[in-house]
VOGU-3710 file (C-alpha; in Angstrom, 3 decimals, decimal comma):
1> xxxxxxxxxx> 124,687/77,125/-21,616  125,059/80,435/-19,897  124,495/80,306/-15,624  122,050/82,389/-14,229  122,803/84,930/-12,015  121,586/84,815/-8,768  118,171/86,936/-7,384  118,789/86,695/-3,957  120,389/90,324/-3,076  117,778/92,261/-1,135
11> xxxxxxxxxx> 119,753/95,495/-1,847  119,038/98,567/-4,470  122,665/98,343/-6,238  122,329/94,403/-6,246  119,093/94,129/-7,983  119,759/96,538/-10,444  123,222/94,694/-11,437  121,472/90,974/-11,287  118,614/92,904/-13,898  121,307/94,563/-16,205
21> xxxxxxxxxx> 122,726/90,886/-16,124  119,293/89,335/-16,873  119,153/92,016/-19,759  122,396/91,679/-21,100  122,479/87,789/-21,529  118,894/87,851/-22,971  119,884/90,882/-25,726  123,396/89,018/-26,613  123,526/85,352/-25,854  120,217/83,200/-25,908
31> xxxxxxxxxx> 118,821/82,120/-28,665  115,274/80,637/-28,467  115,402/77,575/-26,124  118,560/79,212/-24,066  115,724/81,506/-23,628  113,138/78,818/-22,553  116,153/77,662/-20,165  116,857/80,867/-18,536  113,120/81,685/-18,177  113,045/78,253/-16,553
41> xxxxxxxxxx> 115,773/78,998/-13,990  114,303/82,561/-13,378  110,583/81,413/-12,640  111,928/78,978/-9,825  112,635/82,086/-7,597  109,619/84,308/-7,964  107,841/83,830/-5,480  110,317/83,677/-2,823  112,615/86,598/-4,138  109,426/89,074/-4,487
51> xxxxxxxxxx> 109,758/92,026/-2,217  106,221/91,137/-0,756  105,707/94,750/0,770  105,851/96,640/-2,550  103,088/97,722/-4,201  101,274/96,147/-6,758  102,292/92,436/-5,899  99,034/90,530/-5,413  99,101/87,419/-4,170  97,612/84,455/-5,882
61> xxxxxxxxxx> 94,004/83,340/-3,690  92,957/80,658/-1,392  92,770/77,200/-3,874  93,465/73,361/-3,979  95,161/73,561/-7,204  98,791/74,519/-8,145  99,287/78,380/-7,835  102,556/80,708/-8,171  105,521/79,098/-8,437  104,219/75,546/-8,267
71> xxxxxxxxxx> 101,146/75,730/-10,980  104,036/77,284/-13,023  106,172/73,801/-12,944  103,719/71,721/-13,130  102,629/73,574/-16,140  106,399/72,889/-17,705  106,426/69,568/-17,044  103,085/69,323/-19,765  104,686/71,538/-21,929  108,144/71,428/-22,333
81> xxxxxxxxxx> 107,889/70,240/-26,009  105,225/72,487/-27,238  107,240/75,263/-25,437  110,212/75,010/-27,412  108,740/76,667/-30,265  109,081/80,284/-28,804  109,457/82,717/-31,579  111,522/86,123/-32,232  108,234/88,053/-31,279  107,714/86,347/-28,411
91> xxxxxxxxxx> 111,352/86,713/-26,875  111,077/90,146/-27,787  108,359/90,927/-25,718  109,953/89,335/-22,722  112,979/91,408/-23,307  110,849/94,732/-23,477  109,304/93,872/-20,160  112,532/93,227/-18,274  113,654/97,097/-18,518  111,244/97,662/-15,244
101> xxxxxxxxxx> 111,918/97,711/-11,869  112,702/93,892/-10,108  109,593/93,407/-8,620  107,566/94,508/-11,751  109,459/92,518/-14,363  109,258/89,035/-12,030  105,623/89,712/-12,349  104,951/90,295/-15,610  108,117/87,469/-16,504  105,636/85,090/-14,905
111> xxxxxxxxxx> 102,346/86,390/-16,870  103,855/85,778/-19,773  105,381/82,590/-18,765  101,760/81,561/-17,543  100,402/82,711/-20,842  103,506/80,869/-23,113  102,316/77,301/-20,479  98,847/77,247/-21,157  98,124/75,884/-24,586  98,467/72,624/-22,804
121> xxxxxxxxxx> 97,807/73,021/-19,709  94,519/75,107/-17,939  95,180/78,671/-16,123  94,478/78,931/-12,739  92,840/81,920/-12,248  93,654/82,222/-8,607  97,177/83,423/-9,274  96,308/86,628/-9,805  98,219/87,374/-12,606  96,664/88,872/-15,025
131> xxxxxxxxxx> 95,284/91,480/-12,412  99,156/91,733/-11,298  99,545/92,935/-14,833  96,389/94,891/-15,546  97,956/97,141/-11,988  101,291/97,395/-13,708  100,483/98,264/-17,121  98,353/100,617/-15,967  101,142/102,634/-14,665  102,954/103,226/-17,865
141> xxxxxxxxxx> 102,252/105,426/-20,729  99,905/104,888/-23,362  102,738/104,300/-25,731  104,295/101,408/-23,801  101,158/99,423/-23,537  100,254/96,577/-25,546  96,812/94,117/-25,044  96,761/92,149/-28,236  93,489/90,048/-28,138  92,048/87,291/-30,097
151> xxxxxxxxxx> 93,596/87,585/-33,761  91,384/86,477/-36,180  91,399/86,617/-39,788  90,483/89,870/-41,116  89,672/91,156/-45,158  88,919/94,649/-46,085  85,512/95,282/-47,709  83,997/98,499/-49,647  80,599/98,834/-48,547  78,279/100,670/-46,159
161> xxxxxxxxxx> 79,198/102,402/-42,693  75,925/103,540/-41,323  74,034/100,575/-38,821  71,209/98,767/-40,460  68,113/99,305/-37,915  67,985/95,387/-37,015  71,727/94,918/-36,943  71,752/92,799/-40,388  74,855/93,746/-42,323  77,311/93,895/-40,152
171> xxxxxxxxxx> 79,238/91,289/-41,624  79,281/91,661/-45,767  80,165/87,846/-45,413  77,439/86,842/-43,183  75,112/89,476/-43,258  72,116/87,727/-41,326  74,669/86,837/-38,277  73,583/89,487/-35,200  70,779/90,454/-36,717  67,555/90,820/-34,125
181> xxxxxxxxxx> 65,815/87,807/-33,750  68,168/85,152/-34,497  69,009/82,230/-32,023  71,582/82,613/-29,200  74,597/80,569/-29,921  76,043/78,369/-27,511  79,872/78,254/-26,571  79,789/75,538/-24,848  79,191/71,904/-26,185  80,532/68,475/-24,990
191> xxxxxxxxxx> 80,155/65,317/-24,931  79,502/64,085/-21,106  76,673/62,815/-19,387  74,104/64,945/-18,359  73,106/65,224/-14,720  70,103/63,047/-14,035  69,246/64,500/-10,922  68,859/68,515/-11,002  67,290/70,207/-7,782  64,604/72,231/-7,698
201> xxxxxxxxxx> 65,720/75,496/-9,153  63,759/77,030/-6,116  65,921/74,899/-3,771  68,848/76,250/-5,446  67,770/79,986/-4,953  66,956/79,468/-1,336  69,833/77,421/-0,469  72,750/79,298/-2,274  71,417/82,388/-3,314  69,239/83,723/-1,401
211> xxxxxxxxxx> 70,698/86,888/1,029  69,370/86,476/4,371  66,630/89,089/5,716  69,118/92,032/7,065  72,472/91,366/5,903  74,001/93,561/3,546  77,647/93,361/2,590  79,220/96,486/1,050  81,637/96,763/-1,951  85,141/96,971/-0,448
221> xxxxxxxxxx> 86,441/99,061/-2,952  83,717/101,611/-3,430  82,359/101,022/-6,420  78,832/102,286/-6,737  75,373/101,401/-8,271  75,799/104,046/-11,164  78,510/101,163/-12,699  75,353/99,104/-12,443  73,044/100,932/-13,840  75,084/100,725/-16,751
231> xxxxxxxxxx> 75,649/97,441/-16,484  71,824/97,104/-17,114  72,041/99,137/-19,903  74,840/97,108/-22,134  73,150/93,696/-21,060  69,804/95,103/-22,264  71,298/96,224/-25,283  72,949/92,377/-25,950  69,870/90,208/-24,582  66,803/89,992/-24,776
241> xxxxxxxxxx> 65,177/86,984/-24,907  61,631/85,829/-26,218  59,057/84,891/-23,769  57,593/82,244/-25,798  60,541/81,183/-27,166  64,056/80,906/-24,965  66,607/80,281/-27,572  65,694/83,724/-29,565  67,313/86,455/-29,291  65,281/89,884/-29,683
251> xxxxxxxxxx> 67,657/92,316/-30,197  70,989/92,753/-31,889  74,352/90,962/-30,700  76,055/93,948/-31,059  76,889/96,863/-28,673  74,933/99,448/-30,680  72,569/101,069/-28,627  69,515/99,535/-30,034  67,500/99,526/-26,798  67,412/103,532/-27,368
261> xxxxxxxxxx> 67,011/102,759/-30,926  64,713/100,266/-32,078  65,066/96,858/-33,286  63,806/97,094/-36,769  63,457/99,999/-39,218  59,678/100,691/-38,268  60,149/100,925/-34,445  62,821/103,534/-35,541  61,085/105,413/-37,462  58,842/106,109/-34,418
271> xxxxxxxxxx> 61,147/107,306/-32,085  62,360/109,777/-34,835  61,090/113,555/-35,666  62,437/112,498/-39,251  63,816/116,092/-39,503  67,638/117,717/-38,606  68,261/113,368/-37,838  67,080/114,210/-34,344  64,953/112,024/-31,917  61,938/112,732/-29,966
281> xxxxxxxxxx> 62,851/114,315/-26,273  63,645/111,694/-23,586  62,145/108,873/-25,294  63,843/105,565/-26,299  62,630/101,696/-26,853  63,136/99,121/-24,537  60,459/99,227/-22,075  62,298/96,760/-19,758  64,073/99,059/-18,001  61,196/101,253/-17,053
291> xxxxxxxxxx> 61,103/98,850/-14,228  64,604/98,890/-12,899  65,585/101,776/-10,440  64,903/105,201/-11,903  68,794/105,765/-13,199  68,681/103,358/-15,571  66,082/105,095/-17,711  67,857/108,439/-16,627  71,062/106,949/-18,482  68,697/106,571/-21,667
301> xxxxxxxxxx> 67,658/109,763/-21,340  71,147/111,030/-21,568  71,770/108,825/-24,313  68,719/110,166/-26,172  69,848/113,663/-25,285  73,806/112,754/-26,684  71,929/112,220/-29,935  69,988/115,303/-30,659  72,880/117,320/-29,375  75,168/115,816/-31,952
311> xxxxxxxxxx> 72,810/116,025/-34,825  72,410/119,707/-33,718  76,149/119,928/-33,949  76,536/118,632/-37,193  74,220/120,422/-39,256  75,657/123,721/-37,300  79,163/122,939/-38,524  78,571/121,775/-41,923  81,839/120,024/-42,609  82,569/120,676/-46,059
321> xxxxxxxxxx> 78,982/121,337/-46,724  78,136/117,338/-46,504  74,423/117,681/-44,769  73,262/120,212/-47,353  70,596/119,671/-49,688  69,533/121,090/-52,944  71,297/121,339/-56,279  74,749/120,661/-56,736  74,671/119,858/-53,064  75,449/116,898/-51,314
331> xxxxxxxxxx> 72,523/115,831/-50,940  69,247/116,175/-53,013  66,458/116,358/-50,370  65,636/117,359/-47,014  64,650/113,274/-46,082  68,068/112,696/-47,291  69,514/115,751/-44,991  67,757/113,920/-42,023  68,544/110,076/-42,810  72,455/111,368/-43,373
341> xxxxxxxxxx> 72,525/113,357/-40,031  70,750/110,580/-38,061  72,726/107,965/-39,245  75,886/110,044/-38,588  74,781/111,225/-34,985  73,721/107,357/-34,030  77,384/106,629/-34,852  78,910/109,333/-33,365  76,551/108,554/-30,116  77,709/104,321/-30,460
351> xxxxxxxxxx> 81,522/105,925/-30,188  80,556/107,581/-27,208  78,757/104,752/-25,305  81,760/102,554/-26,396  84,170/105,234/-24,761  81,985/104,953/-21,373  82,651/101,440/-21,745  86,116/100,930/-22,238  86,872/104,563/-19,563  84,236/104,590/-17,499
361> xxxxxxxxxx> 83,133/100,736/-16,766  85,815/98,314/-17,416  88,424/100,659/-15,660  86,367/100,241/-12,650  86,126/96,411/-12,799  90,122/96,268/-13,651  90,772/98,368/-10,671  92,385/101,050/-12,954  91,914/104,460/-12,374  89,518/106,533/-14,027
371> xxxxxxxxxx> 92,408/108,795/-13,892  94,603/106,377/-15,395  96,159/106,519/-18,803  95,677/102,527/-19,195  93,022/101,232/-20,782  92,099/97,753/-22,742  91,733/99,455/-26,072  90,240/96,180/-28,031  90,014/98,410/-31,045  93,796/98,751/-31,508
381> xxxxxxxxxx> 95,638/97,306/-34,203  92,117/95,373/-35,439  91,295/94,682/-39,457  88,119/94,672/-40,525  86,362/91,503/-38,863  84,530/89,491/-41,214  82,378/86,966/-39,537  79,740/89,403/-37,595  78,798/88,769/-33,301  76,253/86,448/-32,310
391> xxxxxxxxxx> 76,048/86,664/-28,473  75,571/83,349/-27,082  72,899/82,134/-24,045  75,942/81,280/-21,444  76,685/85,130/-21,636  73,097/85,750/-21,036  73,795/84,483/-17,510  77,189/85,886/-17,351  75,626/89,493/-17,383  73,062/88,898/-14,794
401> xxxxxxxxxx> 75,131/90,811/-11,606  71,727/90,828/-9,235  73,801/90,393/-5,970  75,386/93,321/-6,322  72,675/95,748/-6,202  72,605/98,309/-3,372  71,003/98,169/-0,067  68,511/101,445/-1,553  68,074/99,685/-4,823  67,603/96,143/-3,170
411> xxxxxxxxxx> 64,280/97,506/-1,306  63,351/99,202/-4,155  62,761/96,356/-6,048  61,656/94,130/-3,603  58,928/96,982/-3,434  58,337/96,604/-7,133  58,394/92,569/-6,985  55,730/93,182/-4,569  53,313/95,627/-6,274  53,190/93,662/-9,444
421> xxxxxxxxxx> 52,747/90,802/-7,625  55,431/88,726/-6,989  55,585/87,346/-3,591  58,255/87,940/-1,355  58,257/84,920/1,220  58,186/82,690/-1,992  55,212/80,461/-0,556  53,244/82,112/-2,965  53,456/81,601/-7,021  50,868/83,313/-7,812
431> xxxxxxxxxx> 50,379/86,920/-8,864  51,318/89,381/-12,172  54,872/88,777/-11,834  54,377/84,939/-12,144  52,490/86,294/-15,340  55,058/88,268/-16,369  58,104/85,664/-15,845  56,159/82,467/-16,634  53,024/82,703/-17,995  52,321/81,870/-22,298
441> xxxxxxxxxx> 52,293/84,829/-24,196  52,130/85,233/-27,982  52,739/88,569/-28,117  55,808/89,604/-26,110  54,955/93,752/-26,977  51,731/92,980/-24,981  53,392/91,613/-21,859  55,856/94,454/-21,834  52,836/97,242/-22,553  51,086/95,248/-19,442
451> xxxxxxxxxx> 54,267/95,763/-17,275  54,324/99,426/-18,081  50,836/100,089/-17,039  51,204/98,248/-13,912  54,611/99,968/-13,273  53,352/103,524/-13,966  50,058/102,687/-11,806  51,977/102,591/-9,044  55,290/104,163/-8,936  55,307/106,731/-12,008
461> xxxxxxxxxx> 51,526/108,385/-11,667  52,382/109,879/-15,730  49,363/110,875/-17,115  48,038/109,583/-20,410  49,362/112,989/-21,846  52,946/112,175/-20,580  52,462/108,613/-21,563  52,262/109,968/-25,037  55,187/111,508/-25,519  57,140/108,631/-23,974
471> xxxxxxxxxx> 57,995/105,766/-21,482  57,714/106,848/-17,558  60,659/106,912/-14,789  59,616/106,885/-11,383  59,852/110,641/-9,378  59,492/112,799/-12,094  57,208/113,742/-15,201  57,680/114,884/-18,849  56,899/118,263/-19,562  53,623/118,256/-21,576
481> xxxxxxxxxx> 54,681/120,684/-24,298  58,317/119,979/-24,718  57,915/116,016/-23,687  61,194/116,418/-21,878  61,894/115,709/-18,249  63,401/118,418/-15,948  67,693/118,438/-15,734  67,439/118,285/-12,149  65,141/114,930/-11,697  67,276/113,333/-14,053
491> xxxxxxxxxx> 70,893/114,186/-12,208  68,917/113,172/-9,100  68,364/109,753/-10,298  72,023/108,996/-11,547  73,263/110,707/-8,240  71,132/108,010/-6,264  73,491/105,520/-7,639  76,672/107,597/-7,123  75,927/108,211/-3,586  74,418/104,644/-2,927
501> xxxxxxxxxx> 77,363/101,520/-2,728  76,834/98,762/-4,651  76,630/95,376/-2,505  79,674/92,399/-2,634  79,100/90,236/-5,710  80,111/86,630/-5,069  80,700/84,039/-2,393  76,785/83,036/-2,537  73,716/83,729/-0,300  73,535/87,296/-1,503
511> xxxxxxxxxx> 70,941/88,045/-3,966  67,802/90,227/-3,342  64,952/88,093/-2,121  62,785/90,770/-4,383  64,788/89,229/-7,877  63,804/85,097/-6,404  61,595/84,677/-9,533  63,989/86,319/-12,035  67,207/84,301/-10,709  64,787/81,131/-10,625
521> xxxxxxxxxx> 63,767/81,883/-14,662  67,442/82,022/-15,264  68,459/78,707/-13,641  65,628/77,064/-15,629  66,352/78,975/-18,672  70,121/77,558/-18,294  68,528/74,083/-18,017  66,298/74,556/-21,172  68,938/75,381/-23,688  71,335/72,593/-22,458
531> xxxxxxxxxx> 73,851/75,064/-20,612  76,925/73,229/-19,709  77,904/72,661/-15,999  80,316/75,447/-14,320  83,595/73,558/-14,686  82,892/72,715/-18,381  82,504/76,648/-19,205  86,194/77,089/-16,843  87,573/74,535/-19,513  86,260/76,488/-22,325
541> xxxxxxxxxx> 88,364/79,484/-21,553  91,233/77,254/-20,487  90,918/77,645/-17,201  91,364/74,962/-14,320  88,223/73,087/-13,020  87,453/73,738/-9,506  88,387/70,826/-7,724  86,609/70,993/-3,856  83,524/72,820/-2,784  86,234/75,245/-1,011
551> xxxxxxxxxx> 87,217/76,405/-3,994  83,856/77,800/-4,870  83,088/79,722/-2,095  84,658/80,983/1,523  81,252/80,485/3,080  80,942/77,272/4,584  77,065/77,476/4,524  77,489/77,741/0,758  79,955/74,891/0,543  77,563/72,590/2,931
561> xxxxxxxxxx> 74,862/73,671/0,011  76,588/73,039/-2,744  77,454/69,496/-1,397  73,857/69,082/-0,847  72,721/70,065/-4,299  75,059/68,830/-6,303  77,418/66,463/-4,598  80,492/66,676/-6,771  82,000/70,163/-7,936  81,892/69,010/-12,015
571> xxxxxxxxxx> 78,005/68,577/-11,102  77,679/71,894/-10,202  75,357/73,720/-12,528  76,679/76,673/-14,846  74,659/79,831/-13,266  74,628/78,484/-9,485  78,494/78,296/-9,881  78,574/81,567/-11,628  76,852/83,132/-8,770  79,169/81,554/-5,547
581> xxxxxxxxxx> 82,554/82,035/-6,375  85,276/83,409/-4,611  86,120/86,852/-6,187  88,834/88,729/-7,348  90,672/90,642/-5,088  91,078/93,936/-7,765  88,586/96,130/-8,931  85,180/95,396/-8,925  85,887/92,447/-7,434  84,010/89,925/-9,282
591> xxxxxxxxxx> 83,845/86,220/-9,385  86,804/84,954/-10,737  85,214/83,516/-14,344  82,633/85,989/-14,754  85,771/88,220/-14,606  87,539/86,341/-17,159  84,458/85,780/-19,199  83,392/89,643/-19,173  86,992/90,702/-20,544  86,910/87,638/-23,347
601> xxxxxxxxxx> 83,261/89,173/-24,538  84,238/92,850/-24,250  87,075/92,304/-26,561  84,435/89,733/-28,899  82,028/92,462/-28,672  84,108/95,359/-30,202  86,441/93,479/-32,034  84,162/91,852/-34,654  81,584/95,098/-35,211  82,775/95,537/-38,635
611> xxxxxxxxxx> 81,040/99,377/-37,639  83,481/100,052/-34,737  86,549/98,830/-36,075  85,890/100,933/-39,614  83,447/102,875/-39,225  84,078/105,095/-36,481  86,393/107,685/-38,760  86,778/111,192/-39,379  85,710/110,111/-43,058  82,183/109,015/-41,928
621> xxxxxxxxxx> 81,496/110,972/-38,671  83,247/114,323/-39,499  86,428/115,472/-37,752  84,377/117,214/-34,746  82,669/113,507/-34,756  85,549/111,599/-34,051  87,008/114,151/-31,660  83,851/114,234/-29,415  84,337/109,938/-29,479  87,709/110,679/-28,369
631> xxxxxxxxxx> 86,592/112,025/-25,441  88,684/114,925/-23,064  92,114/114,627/-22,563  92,285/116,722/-19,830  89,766/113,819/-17,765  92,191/110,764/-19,088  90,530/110,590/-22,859  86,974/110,200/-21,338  83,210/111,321/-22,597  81,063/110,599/-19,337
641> xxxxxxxxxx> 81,760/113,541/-17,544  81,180/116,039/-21,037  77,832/114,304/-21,557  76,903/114,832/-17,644  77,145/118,815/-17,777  76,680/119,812/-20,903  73,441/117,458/-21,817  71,890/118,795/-18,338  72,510/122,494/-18,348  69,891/123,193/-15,306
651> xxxxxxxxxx> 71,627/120,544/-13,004  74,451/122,613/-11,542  76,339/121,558/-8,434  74,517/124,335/-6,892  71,352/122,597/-8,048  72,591/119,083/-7,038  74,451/118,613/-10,425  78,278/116,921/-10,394  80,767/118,675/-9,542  84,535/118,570/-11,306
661> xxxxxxxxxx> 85,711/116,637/-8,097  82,920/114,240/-8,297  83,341/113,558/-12,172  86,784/112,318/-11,707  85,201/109,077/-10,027  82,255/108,620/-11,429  81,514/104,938/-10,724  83,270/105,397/-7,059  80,739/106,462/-3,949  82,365/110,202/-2,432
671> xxxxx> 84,945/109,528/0,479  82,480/111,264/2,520  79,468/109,023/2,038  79,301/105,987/5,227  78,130/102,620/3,940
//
């Protein structure tokens, strides 16, 4: 067996000899467990040969269980036998990652030691390694990054490439699985007792989630409420669950854009001019999000605008002739001309909303960027998927970020909780909101219609004309003859949440007292559908159980609660634990397994859409299609800031539009702005 060299030389010249050592004896001398050896002997001096000053070293968190160097032998003592099977592709990616600096390759050496340890033995999250990683990679070229995630088995099928209105198809296999009003699934299942003794889901809320009256705890890092405006939008677009009936699912499981679209052929059809494949101005579907703050529905109003302006752009360019009608054409009629060019500009639009996602929003929550060349691309390297996406009701929870909404926003919906109702001392129940949340229903259309009307009664003021030509947003009004709204109000609203810092998300005690009925439906929601307690769903992503009310939260208020509530951490209840852990240090700086859990269902999410992984081609959505997806490569491969000018050609900076500067960050308040 070949000795290791020592790591212990704090000098330039030294650690570039002991890592052309490292490399040489890997490339020349180990075979497979000499390799498992040497990695062995390597890992013991990590953490204490680091240069802890550089850049990019994070240190693991605060926690009872093993971290760094010690969760990593402990880990090898459970897995030394299943270990031994490390294959050629798995040495060679520990060679490639040993060409960077000293620091950097001790780093990664250790993610991929933690990732080789785990398949007997539970991550701990708090070491901070795969945002140690995510900062790294992120400073390479494109062509030198690699995030393989989640093989599955994979079969090519011939068949359609345009989305079915109700999401049905998806999967030639399976074709009912996603489709709009099917079940939620549930990830989660075990066999262990149930606990017999619950609190009050009101007790919960007012003990551990509630933010006190004054306090408000910015975002270290900057990150703004326009990030969670879209966050509204995807988790709107995924969920949407039936009043009467909590384990149904109303609208697709895919990312797909269906809240702008419709759930079902017929509520398409309305929201289309069914000529040139365009939509009608400014309108779109889901009427939920006429009540959230006014940039929300300003995002589906650039959406809706994205649309038309690619349909526009197809028919102008013609490719090869493929939208014209008439014989010998293409196509044989003008319904076909429309149905092809709508179909083609809703996919074109999906790449585009994808791109946001993958450029925009989870560069922000990594802590990459925008400028950055690195991004999670969850497309790469994917087959066509054959089993379909059914979102599951654990997610449903996962999405719900309430605590982090802005000090501006926060009032502003404690203002609407209040007109429509709800009470906002919580000694009363009674009221339209009640109605809303709780009350029997057997039409859920109605209750939404009924929220609309209240909503527009007092905050919109649209008039019955306006209400015609579409759904309302609060501070400005649709332009009777063109049904549009004005550039300017709609910049204004998505500039709100640029300018306006979203609130720390974590920790506990620090949701809106405005959202008390909403977080109290989703505790008892959890509890309906036989959610899982919070350690159970760690263990499902392999993660280690917390072990001490400490490791939940920092707050000792919160830990004195939870001990309360619950009085053992594996009692502790899916969503309360969801909503009171320590967070991340990187990025967005969420809780640690909401983290975890968003970056599993991201890569779920686009990875099985038979329609993004084959779909999205120059075949089906014309080469200027797939270009415009692409985004510009001058602004790091991104769409957002093309869709922010050119959709809103009144809103110049001069008229309070974006400027070039400001575009750069889009999810990031300006430097200049105070908190």
């Amino acid at each position: 067996m070949i000795q290791r060299k020592s790591i212990s030389s704090n000098s330039a010249s030294m650690a570039k000899k002991d890592v052309d050592d490292h490399l040489y004896h890997i490339k020349n001398h180990l075979d497979h467990q000499g390799l498992l050896e040497y990695l062995k002997a390597i890992v013991n001096d990590i953490d204490n040969k680091q240069d802890k000053r550089s850049k990019g070293i994070i240190k693991p968190s605060p926690s009872s269980s093993p971290t760094g160097a010690k969760w990593t032998w402990k880990a090898l003592t459970e897995n030394i036998k299943a270990i031994l099977n490390i294959n050629s592709n798995s040495s060679g990616a520990i060679k490639e990652i040993l060409s960077l600096s000293i620091n950097q390759q001790l780093t990664l050496l250790r993610v991929i030691i933690e990732q080789l340890l785990s398949k007997n033995y539970p991550i701990n999250d708090r070491n901070n390694t795969l945002e140690a990683a995510i900062e790294i990679l992120s400073q390479l070229r494109p062509e030198n990054q690699d995030f393989n995630i989640i093989p599955k088995p994979f079969i090519t099928y011939a068949g359609h490439h345009f989305r079915t209105a109700d999401g049905s198809q998806n999967s030639p296999l399976f074709p009912e699985v996603g489709k709009a009003g099917s079940n939620y699934v549930m990830s989660v299942t075990t066999s262990s007792n149930n606990n017999e003794n619950l609190p009050p889901a009101k007790e919960v809320f007012d003990k551990l989630l509630r933010r006190p009256d004054g306090e408000f705890t910015p975002n270290k890092n900057g990150v703004n409420m326009m990030l969670l405006y879209l966050a509204v939008v995807i988790s709107h677009d995924l969920f949407h669950t039936d009043y009467n009936d909590p384990r149904r699912n109303l609208t697709t499981s895919y990312l797909d854009l269906s809240l702008l679209y419709g759930n079902n052929r017929e509520q398409q059809v309305s929201y289309r001019q069914m000529k040139g494949g365009l939509l009608k101005p400014d309108q779109w579907h889901d009427k939920r999000l006429v009540i959230q703050p006014p940039g929300v529905s300003a995002l589906m109003v650039m959406f809706s605008r994205n649309h038309n302006y690619i349909a526009k752009k197809l028919l102008e360019i013609n490719e090869n002739e493929r939208f014209s009608y008439g014989p010998g054409k293409a196509l044989t009629t003008e319904e076909e001309q429309d149905e092809h060019l709508f179909q083609t500009a809703r996919l074109i639009n999906n790449g585009c909303y994808v791109n946001i996602i993958t450029h925009d929003f989870v560069r922000t929550i990594l802590g990459v960027g925008a400028n950055s060349h690195f991004t999670l691309d969850f497309l790469a390297g994917v087959d066509t998927p054959i089993y379909g996406n059914v979102v599951s009701s654990e997610f449903n929870l996962i999405y719900r970020w309430h605590p982090a909404l802005g000090k501006e926003d926060a009032e502003y919906t404690a203002k609407v909780a209040s007109a429509l109702g709800g009470s906002m001392n919580g000694k009363s129940r009674s009221g339209y909101l009640k109605k809303i949340l709780e009350g029997p229903d057997p039409e859920n259309e109605h209750r939404l219609n009924d929220r609309v009307e209240e909503f527009n009664k007092h905050f919109a003021h649209a008039s019955q004309e306006e209400l015609e030509k579409g759904l309302p947003i609060a501070g400005t009004h649709r332009d009777i003859k063109t049904g549009s709204f004005p550039d300017v109000d709609i910049i204004k609203a998505l500039r709100a949440g640029y300018t306006q810092v979203s609130s720390d998300f974590g920790q506990g005690q620090n949701t809106p007292v405005g959202l008390e009925y909403v977080e109290i439906a989703a505790i008892n929601q959890a509890r309906a559908l036989g959610a899982r307690t919070f350690n159970e769903f760690r263990k499902f992503f392999n993660l280690m159980p917390l072990e001490t009310f400490e490791d939940f939260s920092e707050k000792p208020s919160v830990q004195q609660a939870l001990k309360e509530l619950y009085c053992t951490p594996d009692r502790v209840e899916l969503y309360a634990g969801l909503m009171v852990e320590r967070t991340k240090v990187t990025g967005f700086q969420l809780p640690y397994t909401i983290f975890r859990a968003i970056v599993s269902d991201s890569a779920n999410l686009l990875r099985n859409d038979r329609i993004l992984v084959k779909s999205l081609t120059p075949t089906n959505i014309t080469n200027w299609g797939y270009k415009y997806t692409l985004g510009d490569p001058e602004l790091s491969d991104r769409v957002f800031p093309s869709m922010l000018t050119n959709l809103f050609p009144d809103a110049t900076p001069s008229s309070g539009g974006f400027t070039p500067e400001e575009l750069k960050n889009i999810f990031t308040i300006p430097t200049n702005e105070t908190n």
